[in-house]
C-alpha positions as CSV (number, residue, x, y, z in Angstrom):
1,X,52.7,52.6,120.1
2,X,53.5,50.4,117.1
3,X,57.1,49.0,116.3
4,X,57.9,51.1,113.3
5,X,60.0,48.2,112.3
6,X,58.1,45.1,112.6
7,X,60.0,42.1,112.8
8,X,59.7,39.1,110.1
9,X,57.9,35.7,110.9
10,X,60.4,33.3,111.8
11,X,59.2,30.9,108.6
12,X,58.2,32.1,105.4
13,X,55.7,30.8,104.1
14,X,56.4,28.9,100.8
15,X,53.7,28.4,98.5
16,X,53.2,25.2,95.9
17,X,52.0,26.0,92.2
18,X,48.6,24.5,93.4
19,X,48.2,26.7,96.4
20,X,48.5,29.8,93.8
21,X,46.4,28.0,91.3
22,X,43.7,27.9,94.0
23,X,44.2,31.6,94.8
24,X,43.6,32.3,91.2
25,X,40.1,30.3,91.3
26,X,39.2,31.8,94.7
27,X,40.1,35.5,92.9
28,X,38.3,35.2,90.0
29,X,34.6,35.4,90.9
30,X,35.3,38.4,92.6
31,X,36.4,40.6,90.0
32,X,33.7,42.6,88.2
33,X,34.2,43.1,84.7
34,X,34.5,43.3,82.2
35,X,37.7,45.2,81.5
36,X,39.3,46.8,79.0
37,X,42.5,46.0,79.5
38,X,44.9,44.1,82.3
39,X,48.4,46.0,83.9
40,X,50.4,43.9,85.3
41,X,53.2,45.5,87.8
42,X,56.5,44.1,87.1
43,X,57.7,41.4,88.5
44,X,55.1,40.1,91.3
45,X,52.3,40.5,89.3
46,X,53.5,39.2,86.0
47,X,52.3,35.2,87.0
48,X,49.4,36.0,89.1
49,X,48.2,38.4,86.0
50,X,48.9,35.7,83.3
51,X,47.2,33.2,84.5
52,X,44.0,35.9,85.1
53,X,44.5,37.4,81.6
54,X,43.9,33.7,80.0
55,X,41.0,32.9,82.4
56,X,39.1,36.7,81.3
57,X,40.5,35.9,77.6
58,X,42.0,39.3,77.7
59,X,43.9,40.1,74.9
60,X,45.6,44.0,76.3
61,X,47.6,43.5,78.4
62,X,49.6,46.5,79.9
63,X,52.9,46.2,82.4
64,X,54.3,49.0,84.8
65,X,57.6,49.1,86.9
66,X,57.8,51.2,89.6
67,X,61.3,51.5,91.7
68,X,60.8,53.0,95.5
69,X,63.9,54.5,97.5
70,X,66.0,52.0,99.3
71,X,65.2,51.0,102.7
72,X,67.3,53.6,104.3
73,X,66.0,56.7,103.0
74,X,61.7,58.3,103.1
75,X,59.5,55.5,103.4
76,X,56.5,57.7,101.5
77,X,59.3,59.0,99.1
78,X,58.2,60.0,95.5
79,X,58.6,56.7,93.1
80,X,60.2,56.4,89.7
81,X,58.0,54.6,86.8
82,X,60.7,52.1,85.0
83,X,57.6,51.8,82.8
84,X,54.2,53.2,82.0
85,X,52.0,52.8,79.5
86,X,50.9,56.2,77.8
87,X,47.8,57.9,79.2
88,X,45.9,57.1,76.1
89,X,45.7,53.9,76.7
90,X,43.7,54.1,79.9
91,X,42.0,57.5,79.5
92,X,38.5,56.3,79.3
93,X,39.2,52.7,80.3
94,X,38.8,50.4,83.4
95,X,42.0,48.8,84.1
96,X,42.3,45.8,86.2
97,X,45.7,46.1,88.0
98,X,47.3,42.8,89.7
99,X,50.4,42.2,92.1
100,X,51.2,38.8,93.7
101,X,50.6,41.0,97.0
102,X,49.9,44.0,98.6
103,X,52.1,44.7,101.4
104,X,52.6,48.2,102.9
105,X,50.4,49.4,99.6
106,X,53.0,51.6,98.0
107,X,53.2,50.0,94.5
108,X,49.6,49.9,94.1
109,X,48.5,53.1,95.5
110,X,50.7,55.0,93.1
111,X,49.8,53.0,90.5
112,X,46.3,53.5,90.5
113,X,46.8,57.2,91.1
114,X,48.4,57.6,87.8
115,X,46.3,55.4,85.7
116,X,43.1,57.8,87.5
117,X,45.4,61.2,86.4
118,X,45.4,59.6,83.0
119,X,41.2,59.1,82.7
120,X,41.1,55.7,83.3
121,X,39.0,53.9,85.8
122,X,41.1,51.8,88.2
123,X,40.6,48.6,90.3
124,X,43.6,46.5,92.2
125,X,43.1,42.5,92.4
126,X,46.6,40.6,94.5
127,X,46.9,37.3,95.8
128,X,47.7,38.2,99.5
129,X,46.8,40.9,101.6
130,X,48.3,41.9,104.3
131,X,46.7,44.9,106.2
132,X,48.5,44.8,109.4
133,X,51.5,46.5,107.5
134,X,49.2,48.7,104.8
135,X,50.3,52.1,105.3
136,X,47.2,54.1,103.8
137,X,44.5,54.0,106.1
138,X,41.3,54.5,103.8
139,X,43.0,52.4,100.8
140,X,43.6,48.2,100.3
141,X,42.9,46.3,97.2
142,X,39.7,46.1,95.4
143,X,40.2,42.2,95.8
144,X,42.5,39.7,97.2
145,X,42.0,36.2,97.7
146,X,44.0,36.0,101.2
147,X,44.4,37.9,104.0
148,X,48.3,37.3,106.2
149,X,50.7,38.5,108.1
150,X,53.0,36.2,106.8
151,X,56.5,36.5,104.9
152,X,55.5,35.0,101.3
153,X,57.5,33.0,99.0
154,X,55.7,32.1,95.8
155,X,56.8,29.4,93.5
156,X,57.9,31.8,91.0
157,X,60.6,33.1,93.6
158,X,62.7,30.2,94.5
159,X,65.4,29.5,93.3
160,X,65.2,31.9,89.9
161,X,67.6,34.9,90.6
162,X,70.3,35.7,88.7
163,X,72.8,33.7,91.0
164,X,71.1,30.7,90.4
165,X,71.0,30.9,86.7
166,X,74.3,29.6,85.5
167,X,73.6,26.4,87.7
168,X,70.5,25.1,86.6
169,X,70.4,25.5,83.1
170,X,68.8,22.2,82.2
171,X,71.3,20.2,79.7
172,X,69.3,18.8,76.9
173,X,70.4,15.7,75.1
């Protein structure tokens, strides 16, 4: 029997603007285009997904939020969409969809669900992979450049949240 709640690693693993850089490179030559436009799901995938959208020269460029349930209540509860672009814009279309990672697969699975119910065409592209927590057995990203099992912290992460704003505005003279 599996723990149902698996514990963290005891490090996370912290990752340098290089390491993602090479991620990016290592992601790229997979992907098979061309697209029509790019979604990006808010806020993991917003970096990974710039730095793809220059590299394809992509010039739509879509986002989505999606909020699950907290922790404490159904893991495979219905999620709310923050924000979604209209179906017309991917009925008829092949959408690339990016996140920095896919975890346990939720965010991703739903998301290409909808952009299918609106007519579009659907493939998933993350950084990290991590199918020993996946929960959908037959699904996983399209492409990913690593596979862990690791807690990851990506440069973007560090240091940014709200709490941390107020102290390191940079003073310009």
């Amino acid at each position: 029997m599996t723990n149902p709640n698996p514990t963290m690693p005891s490090a996370p693993d912290f990752l340098s603007w290089q390491e993602v850089e090479k991620l990016v490179d290592y992601l790229l030559p997979q992907l098979r285009g061309p697209y029509d436009a790019m979604m990006l799901i808010t806020r993991g995938g917003i970096v990974p997904g710039g730095l793809i959208a220059e590299a394809l020269e992509m010039t739509h460029v879509l986002t989505a939020a999606v909020q699950f349930p907290e922790a404490g209540q159904a893991r495979l509860a219905w999620p709310t969409f923050l924000q979604f672009p209209e179906d017309r814009l991917l009925r008829d279309k092949k959408i690339l969809i990016i996140d920095d990672i896919w975890a346990n697969g939720r965010t991703l699975t739903t998301v290409k669900g909808r952009v299918v119910a609106a007519g579009g065409r659907a493939e998933a592209a993350v950084l990290h992979y991590k199918p020993g927590s996946n929960l959908f057995r037959e699904a996983g990203p399209d492409y990913y450049a690593a596979v862990t099992d690791r807690f990851v912290v990506y440069p973007w992460e560090i240091q940014r949240g709200p709490d941390e704003f107020n102290t390191r505005v940079p003073q310009f003279n």
